[in-house]
Structure formats: structure tokens, C-alpha cells
KEKE-3310 file (N, C-alpha, C; in steps of 0.2 Angstrom, whole numbers, plus 5000, padded with zeros to 4 digits):
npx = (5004:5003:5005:5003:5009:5010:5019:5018:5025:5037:5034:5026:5035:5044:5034:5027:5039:5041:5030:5030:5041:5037:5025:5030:5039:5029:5027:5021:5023:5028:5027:5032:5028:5032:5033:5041:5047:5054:5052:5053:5062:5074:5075:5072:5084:5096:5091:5096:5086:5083:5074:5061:5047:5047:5033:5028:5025:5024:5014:5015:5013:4999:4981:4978:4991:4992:4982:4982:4994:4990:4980:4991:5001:4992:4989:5001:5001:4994:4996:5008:5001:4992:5000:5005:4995:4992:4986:4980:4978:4986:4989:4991:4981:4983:4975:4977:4982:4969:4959:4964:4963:4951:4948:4952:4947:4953:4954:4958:4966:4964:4976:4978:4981:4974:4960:4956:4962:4961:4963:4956:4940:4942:4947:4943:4930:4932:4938:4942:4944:4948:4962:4966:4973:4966:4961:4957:4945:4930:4918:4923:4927:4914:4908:4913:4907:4911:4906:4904:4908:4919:4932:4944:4952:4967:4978:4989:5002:5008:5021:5028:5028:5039:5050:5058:5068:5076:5092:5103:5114:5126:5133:5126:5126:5140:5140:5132:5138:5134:5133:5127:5110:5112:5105:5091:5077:5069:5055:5046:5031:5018:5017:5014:5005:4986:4980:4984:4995:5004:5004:5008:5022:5027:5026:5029:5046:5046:5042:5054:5066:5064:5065:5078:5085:5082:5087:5095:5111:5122:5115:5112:5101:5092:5084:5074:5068:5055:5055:5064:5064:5058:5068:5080:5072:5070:5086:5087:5079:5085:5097:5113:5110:5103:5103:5102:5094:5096:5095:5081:5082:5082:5072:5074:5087:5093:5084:5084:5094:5094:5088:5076:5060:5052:5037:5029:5022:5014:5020:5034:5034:5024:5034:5044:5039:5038:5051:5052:5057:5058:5044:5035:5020:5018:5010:4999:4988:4970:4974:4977:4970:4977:4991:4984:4980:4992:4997:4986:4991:5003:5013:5017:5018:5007:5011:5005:5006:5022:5030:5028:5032:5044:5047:5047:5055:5067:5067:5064:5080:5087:5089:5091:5094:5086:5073:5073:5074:5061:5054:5056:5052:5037:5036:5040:5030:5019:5022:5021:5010:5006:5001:5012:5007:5010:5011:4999:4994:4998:4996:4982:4982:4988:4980:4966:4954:4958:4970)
npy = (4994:5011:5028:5042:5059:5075:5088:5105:5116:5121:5116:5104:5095:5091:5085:5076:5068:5062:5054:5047:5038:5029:5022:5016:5008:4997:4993:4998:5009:5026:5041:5057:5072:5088:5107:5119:5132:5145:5142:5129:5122:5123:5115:5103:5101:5100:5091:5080:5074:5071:5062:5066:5074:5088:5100:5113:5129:5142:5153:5167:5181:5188:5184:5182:5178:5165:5160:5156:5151:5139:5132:5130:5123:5111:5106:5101:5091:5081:5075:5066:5060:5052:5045:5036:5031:5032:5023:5032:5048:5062:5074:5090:5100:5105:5111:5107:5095:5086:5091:5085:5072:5070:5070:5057:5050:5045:5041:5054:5058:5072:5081:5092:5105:5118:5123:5135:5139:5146:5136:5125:5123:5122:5110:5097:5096:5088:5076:5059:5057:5066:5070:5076:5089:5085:5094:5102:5099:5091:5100:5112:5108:5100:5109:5112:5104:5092:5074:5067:5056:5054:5060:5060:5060:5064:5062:5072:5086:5095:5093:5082:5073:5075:5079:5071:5065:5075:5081:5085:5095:5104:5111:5122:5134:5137:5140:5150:5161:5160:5161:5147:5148:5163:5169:5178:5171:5176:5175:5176:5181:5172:5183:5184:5173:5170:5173:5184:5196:5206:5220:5215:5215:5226:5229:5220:5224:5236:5230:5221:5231:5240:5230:5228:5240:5242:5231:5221:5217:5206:5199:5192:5194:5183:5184:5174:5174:5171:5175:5180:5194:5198:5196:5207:5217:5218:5219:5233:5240:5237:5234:5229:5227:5213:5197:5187:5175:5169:5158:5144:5133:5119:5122:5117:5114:5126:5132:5125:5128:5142:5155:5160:5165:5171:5170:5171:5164:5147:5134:5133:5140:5130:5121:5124:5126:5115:5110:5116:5129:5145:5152:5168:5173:5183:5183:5189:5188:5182:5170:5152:5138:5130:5136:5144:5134:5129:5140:5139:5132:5135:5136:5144:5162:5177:5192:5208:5220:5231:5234:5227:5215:5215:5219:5206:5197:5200:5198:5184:5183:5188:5174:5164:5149:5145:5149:5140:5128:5126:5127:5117:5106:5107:5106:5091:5084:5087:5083:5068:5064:5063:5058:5050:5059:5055:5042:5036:5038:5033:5022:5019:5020:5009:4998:5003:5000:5008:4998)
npz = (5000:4996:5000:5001:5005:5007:5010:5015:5023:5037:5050:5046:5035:5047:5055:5044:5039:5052:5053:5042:5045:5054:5045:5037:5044:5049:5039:5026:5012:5005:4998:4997:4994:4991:4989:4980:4990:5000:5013:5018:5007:5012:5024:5019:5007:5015:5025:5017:5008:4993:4990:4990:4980:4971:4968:4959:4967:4982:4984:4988:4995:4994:4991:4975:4972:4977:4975:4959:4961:4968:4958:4947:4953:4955:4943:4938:4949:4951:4938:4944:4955:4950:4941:4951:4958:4973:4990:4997:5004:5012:5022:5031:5027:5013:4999:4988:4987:4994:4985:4972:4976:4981:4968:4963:4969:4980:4998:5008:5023:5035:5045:5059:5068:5070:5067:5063:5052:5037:5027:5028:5026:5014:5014:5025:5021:5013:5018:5023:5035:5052:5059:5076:5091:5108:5116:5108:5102:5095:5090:5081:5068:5064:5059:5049:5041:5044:5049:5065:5070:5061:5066:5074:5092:5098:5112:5113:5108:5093:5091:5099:5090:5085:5091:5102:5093:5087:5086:5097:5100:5106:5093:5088:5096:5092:5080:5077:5085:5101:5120:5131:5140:5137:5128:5120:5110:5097:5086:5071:5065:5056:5043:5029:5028:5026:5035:5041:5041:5031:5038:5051:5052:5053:5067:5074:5070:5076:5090:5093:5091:5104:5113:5110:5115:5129:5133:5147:5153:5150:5135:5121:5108:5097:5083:5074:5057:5042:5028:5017:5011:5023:5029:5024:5029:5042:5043:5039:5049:5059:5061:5070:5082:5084:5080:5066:5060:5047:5035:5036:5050:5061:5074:5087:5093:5095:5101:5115:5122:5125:5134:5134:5128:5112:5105:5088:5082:5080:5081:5084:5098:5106:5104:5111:5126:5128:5129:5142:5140:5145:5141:5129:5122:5106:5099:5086:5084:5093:5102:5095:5100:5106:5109:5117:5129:5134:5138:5150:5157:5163:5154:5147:5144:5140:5137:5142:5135:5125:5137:5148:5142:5143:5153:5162:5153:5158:5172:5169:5165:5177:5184:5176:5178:5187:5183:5169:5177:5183:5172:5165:5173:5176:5160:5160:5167:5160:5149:5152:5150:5137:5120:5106:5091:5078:5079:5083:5072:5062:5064:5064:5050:5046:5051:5047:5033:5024:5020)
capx = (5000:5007:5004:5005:5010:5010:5022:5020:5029:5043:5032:5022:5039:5045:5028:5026:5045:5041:5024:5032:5046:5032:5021:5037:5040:5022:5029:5019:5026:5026:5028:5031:5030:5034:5033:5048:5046:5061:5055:5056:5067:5083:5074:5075:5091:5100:5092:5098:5079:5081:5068:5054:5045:5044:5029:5024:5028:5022:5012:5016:5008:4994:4977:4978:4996:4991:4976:4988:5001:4989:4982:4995:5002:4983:4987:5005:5004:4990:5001:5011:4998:4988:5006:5010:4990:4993:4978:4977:4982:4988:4991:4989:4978:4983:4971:4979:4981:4962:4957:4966:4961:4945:4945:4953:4944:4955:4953:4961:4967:4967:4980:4979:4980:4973:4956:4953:4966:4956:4964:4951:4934:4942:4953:4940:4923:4935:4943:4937:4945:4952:4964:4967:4972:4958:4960:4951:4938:4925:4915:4925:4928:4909:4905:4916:4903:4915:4905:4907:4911:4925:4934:4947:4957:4974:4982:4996:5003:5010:5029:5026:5031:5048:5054:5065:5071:5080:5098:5102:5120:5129:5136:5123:5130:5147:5137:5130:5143:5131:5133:5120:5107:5112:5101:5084:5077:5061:5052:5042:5023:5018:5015:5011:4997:4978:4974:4987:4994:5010:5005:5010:5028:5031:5024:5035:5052:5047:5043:5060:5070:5061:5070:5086:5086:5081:5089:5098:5114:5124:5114:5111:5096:5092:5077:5070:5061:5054:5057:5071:5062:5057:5075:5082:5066:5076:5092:5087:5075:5089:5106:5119:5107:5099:5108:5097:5096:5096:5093:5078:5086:5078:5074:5073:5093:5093:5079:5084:5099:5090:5087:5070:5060:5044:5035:5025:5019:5011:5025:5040:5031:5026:5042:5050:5035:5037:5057:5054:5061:5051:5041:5032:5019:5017:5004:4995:4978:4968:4979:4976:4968:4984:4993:4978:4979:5000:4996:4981:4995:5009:5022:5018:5016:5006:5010:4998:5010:5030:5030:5027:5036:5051:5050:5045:5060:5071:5064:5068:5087:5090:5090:5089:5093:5080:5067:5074:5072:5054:5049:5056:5048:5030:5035:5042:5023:5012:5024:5021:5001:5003:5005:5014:5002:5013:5013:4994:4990:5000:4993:4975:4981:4989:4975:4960:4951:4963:4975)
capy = (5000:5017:5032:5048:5063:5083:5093:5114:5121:5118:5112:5100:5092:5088:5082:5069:5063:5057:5050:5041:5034:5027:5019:5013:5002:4996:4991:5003:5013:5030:5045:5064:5078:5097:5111:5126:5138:5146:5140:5122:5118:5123:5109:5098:5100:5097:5084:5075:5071:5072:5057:5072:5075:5095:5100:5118:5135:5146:5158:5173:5187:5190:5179:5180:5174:5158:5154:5155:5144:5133:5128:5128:5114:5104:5103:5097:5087:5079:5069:5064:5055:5047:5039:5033:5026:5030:5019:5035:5054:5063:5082:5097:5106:5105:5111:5104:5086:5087:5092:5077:5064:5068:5069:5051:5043:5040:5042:5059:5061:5076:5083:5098:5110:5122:5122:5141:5140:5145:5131:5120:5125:5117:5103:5096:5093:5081:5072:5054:5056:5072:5069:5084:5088:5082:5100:5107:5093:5090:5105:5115:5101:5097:5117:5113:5098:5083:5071:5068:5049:5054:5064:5056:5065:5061:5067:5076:5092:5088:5092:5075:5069:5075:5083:5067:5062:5080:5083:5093:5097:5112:5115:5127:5140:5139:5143:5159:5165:5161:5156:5144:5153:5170:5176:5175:5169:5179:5173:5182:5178:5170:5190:5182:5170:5175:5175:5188:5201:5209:5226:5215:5215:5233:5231:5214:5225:5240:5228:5218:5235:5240:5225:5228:5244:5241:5226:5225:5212:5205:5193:5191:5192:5181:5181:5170:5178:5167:5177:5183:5200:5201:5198:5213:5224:5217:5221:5238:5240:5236:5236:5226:5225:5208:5191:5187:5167:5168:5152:5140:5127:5115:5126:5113:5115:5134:5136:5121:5132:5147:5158:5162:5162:5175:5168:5175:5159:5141:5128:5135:5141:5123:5116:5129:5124:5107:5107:5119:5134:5150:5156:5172:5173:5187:5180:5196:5188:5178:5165:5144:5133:5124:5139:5145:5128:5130:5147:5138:5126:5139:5136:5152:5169:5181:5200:5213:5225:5226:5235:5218:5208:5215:5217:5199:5195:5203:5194:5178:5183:5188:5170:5159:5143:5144:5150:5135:5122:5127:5124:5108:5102:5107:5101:5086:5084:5089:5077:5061:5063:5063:5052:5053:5059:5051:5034:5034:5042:5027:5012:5019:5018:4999:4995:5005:5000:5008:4993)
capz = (5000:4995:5008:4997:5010:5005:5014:5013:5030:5041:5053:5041:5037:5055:5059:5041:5041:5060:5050:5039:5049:5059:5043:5035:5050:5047:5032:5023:5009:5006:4995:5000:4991:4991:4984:4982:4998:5003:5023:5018:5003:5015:5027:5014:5007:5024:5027:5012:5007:4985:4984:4991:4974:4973:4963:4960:4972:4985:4979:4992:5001:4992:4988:4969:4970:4982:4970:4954:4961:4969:4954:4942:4955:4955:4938:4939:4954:4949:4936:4950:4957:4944:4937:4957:4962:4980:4991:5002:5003:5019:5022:5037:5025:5007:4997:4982:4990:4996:4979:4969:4980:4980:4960:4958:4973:4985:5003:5010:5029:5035:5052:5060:5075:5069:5065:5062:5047:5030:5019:5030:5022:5008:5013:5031:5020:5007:5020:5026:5043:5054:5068:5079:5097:5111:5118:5101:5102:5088:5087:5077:5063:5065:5057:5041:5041:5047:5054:5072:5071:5056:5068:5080:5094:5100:5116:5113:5104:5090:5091:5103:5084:5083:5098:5103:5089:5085:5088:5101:5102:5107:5089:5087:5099:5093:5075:5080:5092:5107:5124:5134:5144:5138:5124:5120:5103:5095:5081:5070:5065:5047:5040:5021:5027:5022:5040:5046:5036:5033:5041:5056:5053:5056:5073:5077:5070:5083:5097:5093:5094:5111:5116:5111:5117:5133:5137:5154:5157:5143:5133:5114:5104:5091:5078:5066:5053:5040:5022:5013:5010:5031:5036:5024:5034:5050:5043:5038:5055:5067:5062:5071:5087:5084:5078:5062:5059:5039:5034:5040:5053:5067:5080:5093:5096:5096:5107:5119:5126:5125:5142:5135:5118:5112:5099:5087:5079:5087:5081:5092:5106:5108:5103:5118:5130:5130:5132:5146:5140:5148:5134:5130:5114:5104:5093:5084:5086:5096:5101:5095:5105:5108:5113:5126:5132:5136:5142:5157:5162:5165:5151:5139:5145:5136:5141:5138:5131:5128:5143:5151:5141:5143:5164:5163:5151:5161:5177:5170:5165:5183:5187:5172:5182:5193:5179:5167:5180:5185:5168:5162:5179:5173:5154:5159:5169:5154:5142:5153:5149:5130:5116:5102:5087:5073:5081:5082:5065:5058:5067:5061:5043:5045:5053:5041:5030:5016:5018)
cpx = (5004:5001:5006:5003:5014:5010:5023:5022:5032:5039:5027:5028:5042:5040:5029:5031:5043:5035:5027:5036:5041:5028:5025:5039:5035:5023:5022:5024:5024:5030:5028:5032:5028:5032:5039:5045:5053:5062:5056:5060:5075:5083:5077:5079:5096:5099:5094:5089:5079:5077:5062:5054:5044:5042:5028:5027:5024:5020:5012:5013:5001:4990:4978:4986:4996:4985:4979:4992:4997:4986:4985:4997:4997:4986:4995:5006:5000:4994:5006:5010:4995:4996:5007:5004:4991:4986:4975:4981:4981:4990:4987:4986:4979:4979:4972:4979:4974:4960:4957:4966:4954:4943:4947:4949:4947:4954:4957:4961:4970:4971:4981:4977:4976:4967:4951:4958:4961:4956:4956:4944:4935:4943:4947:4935:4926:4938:4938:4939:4951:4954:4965:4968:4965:4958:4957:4946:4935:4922:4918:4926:4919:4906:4906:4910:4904:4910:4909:4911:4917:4928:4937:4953:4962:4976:4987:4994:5008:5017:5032:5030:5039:5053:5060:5068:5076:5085:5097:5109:5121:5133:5134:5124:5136:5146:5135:5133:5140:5132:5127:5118:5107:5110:5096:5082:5069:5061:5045:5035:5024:5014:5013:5006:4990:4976:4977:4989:5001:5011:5007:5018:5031:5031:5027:5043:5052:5046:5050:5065:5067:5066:5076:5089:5085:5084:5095:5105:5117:5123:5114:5104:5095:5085:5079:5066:5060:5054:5064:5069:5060:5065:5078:5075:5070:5080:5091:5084:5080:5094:5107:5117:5106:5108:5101:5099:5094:5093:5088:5082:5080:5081:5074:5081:5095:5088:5082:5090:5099:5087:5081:5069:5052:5043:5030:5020:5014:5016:5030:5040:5029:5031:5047:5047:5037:5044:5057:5059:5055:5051:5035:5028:5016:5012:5001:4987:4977:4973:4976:4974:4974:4991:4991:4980:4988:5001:4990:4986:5001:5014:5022:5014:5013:5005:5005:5000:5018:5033:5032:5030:5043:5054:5050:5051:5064:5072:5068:5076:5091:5091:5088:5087:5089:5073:5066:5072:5063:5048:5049:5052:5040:5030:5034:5034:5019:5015:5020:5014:5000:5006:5008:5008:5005:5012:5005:4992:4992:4998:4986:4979:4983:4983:4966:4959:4955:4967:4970)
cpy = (5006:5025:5038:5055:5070:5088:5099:5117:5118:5112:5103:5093:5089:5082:5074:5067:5058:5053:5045:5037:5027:5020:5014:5007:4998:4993:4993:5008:5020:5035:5052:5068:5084:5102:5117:5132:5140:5144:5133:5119:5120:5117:5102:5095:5098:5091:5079:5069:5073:5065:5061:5074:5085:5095:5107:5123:5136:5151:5166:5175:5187:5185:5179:5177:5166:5157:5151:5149:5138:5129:5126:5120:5111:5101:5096:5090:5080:5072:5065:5056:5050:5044:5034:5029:5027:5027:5026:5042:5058:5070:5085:5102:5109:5107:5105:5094:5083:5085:5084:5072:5064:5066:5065:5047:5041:5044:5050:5059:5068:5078:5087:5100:5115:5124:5129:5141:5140:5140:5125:5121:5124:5111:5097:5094:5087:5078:5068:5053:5063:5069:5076:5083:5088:5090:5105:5103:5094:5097:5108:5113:5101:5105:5116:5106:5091:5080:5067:5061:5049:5058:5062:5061:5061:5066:5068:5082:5088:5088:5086:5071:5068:5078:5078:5065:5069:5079:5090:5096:5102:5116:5121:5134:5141:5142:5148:5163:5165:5156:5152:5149:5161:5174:5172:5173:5173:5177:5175:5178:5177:5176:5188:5176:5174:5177:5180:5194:5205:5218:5224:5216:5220:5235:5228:5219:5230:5237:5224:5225:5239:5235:5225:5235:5246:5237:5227:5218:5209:5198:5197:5190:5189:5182:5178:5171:5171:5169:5180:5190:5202:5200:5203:5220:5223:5222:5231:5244:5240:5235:5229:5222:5218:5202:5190:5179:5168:5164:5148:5135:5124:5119:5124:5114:5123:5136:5130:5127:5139:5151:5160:5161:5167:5171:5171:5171:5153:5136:5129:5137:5134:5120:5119:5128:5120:5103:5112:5123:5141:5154:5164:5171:5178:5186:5185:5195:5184:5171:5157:5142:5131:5130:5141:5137:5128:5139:5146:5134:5131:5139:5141:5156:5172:5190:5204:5219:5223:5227:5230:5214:5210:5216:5209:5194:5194:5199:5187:5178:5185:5182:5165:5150:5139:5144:5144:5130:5119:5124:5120:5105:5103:5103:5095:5081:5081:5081:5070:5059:5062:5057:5053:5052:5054:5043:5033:5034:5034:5020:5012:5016:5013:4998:4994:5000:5002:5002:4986)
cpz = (5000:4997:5003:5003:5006:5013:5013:5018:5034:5045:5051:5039:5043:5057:5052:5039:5046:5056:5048:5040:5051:5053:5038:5037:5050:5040:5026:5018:5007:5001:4997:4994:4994:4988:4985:4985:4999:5012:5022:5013:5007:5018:5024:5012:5013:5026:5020:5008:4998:4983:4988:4984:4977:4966:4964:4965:4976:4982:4983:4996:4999:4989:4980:4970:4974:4978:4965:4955:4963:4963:4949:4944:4955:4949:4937:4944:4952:4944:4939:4953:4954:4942:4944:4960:4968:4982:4996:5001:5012:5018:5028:5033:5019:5002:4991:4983:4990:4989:4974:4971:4981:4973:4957:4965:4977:4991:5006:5016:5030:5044:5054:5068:5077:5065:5058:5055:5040:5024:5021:5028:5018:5007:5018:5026:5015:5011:5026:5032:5044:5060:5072:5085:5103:5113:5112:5102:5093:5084:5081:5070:5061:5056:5048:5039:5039:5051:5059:5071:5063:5058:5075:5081:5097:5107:5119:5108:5099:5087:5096:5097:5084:5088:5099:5097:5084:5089:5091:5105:5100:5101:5086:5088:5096:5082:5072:5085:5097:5111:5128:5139:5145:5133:5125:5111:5102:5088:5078:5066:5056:5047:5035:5023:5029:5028:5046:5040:5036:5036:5048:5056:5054:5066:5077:5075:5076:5088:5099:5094:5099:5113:5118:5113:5121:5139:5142:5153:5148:5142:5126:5112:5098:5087:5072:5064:5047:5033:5021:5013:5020:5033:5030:5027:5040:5049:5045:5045:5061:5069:5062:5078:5088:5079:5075:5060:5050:5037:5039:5043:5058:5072:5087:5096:5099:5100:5114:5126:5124:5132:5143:5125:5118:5105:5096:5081:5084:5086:5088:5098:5107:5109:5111:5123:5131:5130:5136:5146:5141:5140:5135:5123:5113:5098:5091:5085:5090:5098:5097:5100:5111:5113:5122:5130:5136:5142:5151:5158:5164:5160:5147:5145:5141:5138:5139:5134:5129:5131:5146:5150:5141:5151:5164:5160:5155:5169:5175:5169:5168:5184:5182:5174:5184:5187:5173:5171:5179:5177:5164:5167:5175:5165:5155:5163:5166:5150:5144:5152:5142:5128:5110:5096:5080:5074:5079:5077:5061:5059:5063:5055:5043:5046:5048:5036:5023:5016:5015)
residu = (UNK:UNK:UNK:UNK:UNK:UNK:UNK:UNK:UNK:UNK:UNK:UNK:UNK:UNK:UNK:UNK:UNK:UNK:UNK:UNK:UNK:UNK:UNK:UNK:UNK:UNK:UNK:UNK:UNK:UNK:UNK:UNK:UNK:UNK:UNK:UNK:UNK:UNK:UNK:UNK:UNK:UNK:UNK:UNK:UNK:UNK:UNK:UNK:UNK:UNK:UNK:UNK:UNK:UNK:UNK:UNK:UNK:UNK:UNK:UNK:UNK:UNK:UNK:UNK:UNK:UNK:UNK:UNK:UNK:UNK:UNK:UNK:UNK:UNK:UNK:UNK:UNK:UNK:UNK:UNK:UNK:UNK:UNK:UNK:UNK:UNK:UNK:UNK:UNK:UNK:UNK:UNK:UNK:UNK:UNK:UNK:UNK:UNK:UNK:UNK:UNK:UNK:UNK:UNK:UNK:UNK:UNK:UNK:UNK:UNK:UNK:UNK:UNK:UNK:UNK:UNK:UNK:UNK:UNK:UNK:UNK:UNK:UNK:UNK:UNK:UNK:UNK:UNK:UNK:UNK:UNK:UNK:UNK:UNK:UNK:UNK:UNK:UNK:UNK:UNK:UNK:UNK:UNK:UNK:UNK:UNK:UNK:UNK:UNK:UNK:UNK:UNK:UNK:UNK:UNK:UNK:UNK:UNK:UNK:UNK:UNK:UNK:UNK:UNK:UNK:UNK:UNK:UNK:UNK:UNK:UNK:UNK:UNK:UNK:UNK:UNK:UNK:UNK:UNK:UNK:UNK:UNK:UNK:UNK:UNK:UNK:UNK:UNK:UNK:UNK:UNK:UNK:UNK:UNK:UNK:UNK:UNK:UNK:UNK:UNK:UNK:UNK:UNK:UNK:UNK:UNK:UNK:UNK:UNK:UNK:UNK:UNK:UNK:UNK:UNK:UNK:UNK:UNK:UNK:UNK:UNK:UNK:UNK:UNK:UNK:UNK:UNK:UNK:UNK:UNK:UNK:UNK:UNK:UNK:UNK:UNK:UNK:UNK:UNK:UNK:UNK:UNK:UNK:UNK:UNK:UNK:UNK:UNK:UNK:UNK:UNK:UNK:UNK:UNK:UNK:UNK:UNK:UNK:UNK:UNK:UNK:UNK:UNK:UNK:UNK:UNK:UNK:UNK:UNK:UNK:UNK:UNK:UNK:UNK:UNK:UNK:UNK:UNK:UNK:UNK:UNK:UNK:UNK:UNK:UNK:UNK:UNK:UNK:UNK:UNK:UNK:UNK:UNK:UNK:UNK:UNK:UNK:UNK:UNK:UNK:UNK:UNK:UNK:UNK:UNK:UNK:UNK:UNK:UNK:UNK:UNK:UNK:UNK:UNK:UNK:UNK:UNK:UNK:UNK:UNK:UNK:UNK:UNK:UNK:UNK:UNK:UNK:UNK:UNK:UNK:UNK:UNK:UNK:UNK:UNK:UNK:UNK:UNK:UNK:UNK:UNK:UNK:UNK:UNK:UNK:UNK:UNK:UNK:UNK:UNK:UNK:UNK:UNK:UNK:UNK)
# end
């Protein structure tokens, strides 16, 4: 049986690598494809992955360039699949995957965290099974008109996939000229997706020099922006003040030995919650579920201003130690309650009805 998996974001590859490891062992075979992004074809290439089929591009900031590119790839990818027959299709919201599986008849699973994400309204009513964390529940699934009994939750978050199995040695630091427990890492929000908008990035580069202008005691900042065109608005925004990570990397090393971490997304704030790194998020909107839910257990902050987030910063980098300890203690709490979502996603499909 052939397991056809459509990868479009950092987070998406991390999560369906661990997938596939997982359905593999299951002795299940499996295909991935891509598409050319500048946040995941670095991914890819590093890890030495040239049998990922890349179909098609990223279509940008703007909705006419995300309909274009999506279907020029439909059309493309589409011969992809039709010459490969997979018995099943698997994607975190693909419209384009969604699409093609439903217009050759195969099954489509869909994975996601994030239920408020506008790709769903298109990908959730074409898909013959949703997984999701139990902390979102059904309802919001139910809306896009998933029935209730084609909607199975799992419980964990879902860097639970890949957290251990990242490298997490200290070459990182000596990469970035950083020392342990003396910078902080910020990370700036997806400004080119539909449900945000690039008017936030001017309000992430003044909250990020507020920071470095303020900052008390000698540590280093780092951000991770996520375009080629936002890290020269950095450059141009902030000088010399900040450490600019250019390239997409696995940020599970670079946040591990991290004094602190603001997020302004939902991956990496997980990813830094759940190795017990004190987190802050700067999410521009309402937060995720999944964040809210990191936020009721104590491992994310949310200030009200940056006011706040910089006394609070400052706070933990009087006493890192003590502030690291505290909340590997609570991670390491939370982790012993979850399961891993890859491991279960993959027993369903041996088990299904697709095989």
C-alpha cells in the first residue's frame, strides 16, 4: 500500500518525516511531496531528502498569488499521482492534495492543529478522517461539516512527533557565536498568510527594537524571521542590534539552550514549552487553542503589552537557572500525559480499511 504525503511548511515536514518513519515500520510505503518555499526547501536539502517529489511553488503574500500557484500545482501534481495510484492521501491542509484525492477517489486524511486556518473550508469537508488535538475537540471540525464519528482525537501536541528524535548538540552555539542561557530567541509571526497580514511585521520589527534597546545584562538576541524580503526589513530596522538566523534550521537546538523564547507563531512556542524553555507569545491575534491551552497550564506567557514583556523578560534573566528548572519540571509533567500523534496516526492507517 502506497501512503502519498504533501508537505507545505517547516512544521508539516518535521511532523510527516516522524509520520512516515512510523508507517514505514508498518511496512507501509510511502511518497512525499513538496513544493519550492524558501522556509522548507533549505529543510530539505540538509536533510539530504532528493527522493521528496517538489511540485509547483508558493504563491506569496497575496490571495491572487496563492490561487495561481495553487492551481498551476493541481494541475501538475495531479500527474504525479495518477502515474503513482497511491491507496490513500495525507496532508495538514493542502488544498491541492484534498482536491486530487478527491477527483481520483482516494481516501484523504486530514492533520491539523489548527482548525481556524482558512485552507480548511476546503481541505476538512473532502477528508474521510480528521485527527486533531483532544484540547480542540470535535465542534469546530463538526462546522466545516466533518461528521462527528469521522473525527478522532489524540492526546498530545504535535511536536510530541519529533521533539526526541532532534539533535540537540551544542554546535549550534558555537554557529551563532552564542553562549548557553544568555540570549533569547524571537520569532516572528507567518505575516504572508491570508489570516494575518504583513501590516504586522512593522509592529514585530518596533517591538523587537524596544527589546534591544532596553535590554539590561549581557545577553544576545536572536530572531528567526521566516522570508528573505522580512530579514532585509530586519536588517534595515535594526542594524547590528539583533543576531538574524538567515537560513531555515531546526529550531529545537537553538531554542533548547535558550534563556528564554517569544513567539509570534504556534509551532515554536510549543516546541520551547514542551522542552521547558520559559516562553512568551506574541501572537497578533487571538491565540490557538493549543497555545491557550499552554498558556492555562503555566508554560507560555502572554503580556499585555511590551511593557510587560520586557519586565518579565528581564525577570527571567536575573535567574535563568531557577526559571529553566521550573519549567522543564512542569514540561516534563504535561509530556508524561501525552502520546505521540505520529505513532497513532500510523497504526490507524495499517489497521484501516485503506489497507
Amino acid at each position: 500500500m502506497l501512503v502519498w504525503i504533501d508537505i507545505l511548511t517547516p512544521k508539516q515536514f518535521w511532523f510527516f518525516t516522524s509520520l512516515e518513519k512510523r508507517l514505514k515500520a508498518l511496512g507501509l510505503d510511502v511518497m512525499l511531496t513538496s513544493r519550492r518555499y524558501e522556509q522548507v526547501l533549505p529543510l530539505i536539502e540538509a536533510a539530504g531528502r532528493d527522493d521528496i517529489i517538489i511540485v509547483g511553488e508558493y504563491g506569496g503574500g497575496s490571495l491572487e498569488g496563492k490561487l495561481r500557484a495553487s492551481i498551476a500545482r493541481s494541475m501538475e501534481l495531479a500527474e504525479h499521482v495518477i502515474n503513482s495510484a497511491p491507496a490513500l492521501a495525507v496532508s495538514s491542509g493542502s488544498p491541492e492534495a484534498a482536491r486530487i484525492a478527491y477527483g481520483l477517489a482516494i481516501p484523504h486524511i486530514l492533520t491539523s492543529d489548527t482548525p481556524q486556518s482558512p485552507v480548511n473550508s476546503l481541505c476538512a469537508p473532502l477528508s474521510r478522517r480528521v485527527f486533531t488535538p483532544w484540547i480542540i475537540g470535535k465542534a469546530p471540525w463538526i462546522k466545516y461539516g466533518v461528521r462527528r464519528r469521522e473525527i478522532t482525537l489524540y492526546k498530545g501536541l504535535d511536536p510530541i512527533a519529533w521533539l526526541d528524535e532532534m539533535p540537540h548538540d551544542k554546535s549550534v552555539l558555537k554557529q551563532y557565536d552564542l553562549r548557553e542561557n544568555n540570549y533569547i530567541v524571537i520569532r516572528s509571526s507567518e505575516f504572508k498568510a491570508a489570516y494575518l497580514g504583513e501590516e504586522h511585521l512593522g509592529q514585530f520589527i518596533e517591538l523587537v527594537r524596544k527589546l534591544a534597546e532596553v535590554r539590561g545584562g549581557d545577553y544576545d538576541i536572536v530572531v528567526m524571521p521566516r522570508y528573505d524580503d522580512e530579514i532585509k526589513k530586519l536588517e534595515d530596522g535594526l542594524g547590528s542590534s539583533v543576531k538574524i538566523v538567515k537560513k531555515p534550521v531546526a529550531g529545537s537546538a537553538i531554542l533548547r539552550y535558550s534563556a528564554s523564547f517569544i513567539g509570534g507563531g504556534g509551532t515554536m512556542t510549543q516546541e520551547a514549552a514542551l522542552m521547558g524553555v520559559p516562553v512568551f507569545s506574541i501572537y497578533p491575534k487571538k491565540p490557538p487553542e493549543v497555545i491557550s491551552f499552554l498558556i492555562r497550564r503555566g508554560l507560555v506567557k502572554r503580556p499585555r503589552n511590551v511593557s510587560s514583556l520586557v519586565r518579565e523578560v528581564k525577570k527571567v534573566l536575573r535567574d535563568v537557572d531557577y526559571f529553566k528548572a521550573r519549567y522543564a519540571r512542569l514540561a516534563k509533567r504535561l509530556r508524561k500525559t501525552m502520546r505521540n500523534p505520529a505513532v497513532e496516526i500510523a497504526h490507524y492507517i495499517k489497521r484501516s480499511e485503506f489497507t
